[in-house]
C-alpha positions as CSV (number, residue, x, y, z in Angstrom):
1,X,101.7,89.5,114.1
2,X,98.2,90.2,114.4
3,X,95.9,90.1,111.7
4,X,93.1,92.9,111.5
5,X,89.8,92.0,110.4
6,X,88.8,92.6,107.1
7,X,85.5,94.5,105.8
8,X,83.5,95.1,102.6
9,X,83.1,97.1,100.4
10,X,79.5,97.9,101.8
11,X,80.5,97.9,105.5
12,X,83.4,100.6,104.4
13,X,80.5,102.9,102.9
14,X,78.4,102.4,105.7
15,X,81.2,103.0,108.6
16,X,81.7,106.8,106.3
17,X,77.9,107.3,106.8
18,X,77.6,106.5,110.1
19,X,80.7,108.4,110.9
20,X,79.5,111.5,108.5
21,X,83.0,110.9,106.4
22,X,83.0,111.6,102.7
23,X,85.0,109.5,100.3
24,X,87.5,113.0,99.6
25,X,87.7,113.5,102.8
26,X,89.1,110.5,104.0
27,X,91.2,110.2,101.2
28,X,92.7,113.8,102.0
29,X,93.2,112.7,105.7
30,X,95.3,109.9,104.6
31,X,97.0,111.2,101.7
32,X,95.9,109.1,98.9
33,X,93.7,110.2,96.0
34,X,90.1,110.8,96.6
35,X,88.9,109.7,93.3
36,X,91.0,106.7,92.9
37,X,89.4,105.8,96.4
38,X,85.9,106.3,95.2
39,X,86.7,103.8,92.3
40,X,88.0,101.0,94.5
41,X,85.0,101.3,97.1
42,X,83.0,100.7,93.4
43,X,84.9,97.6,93.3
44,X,86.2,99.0,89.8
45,X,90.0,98.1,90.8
46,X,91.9,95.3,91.7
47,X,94.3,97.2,94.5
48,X,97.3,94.8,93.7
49,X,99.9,97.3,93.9
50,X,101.0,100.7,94.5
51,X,98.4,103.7,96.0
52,X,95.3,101.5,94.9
53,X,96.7,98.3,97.5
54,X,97.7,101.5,100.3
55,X,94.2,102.7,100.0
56,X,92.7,99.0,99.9
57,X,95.0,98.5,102.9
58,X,93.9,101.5,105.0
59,X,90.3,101.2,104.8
60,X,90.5,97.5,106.0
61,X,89.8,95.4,102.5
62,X,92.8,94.2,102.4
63,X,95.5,92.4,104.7
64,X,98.7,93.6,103.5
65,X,102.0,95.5,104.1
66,X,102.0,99.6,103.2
67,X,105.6,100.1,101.7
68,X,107.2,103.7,101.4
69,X,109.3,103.7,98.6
């Protein structure tokens, strides 16, 4: 399995501004809330589990699994 490389927090912020995303935007695009994204990409949650980990997940902080209950 290969292993994707991780980013910060910083470089997430700075791949939206480059790309001309907005933090609700992504979010809608991916289904996940926009405002609990904006939060982690504050570093003001610890995206163990549930939507904060799929978000953490999709935007590259986080190796892990995304699990469809």
């Amino acid at each position: 399995m290969q292993q994707n490389q991780l980013v910060s927090h910083q470089e997430v912020k700075e791949r939206f501004a480059r790309e001309g995303k907005t933090v609700a935007g992504w979010a809608r695009s991916n289904g996940v809330d926009a405002r609990l994204t904006a939060t982690i990409l504050k570093e003001e949650r610890a995206c163990r589990s549930g939507q904060s980990h799929k978000i953490a997940v999709l935007l590259g902080l986080k190796d892990g699994v995304i699990v469809d209950d």
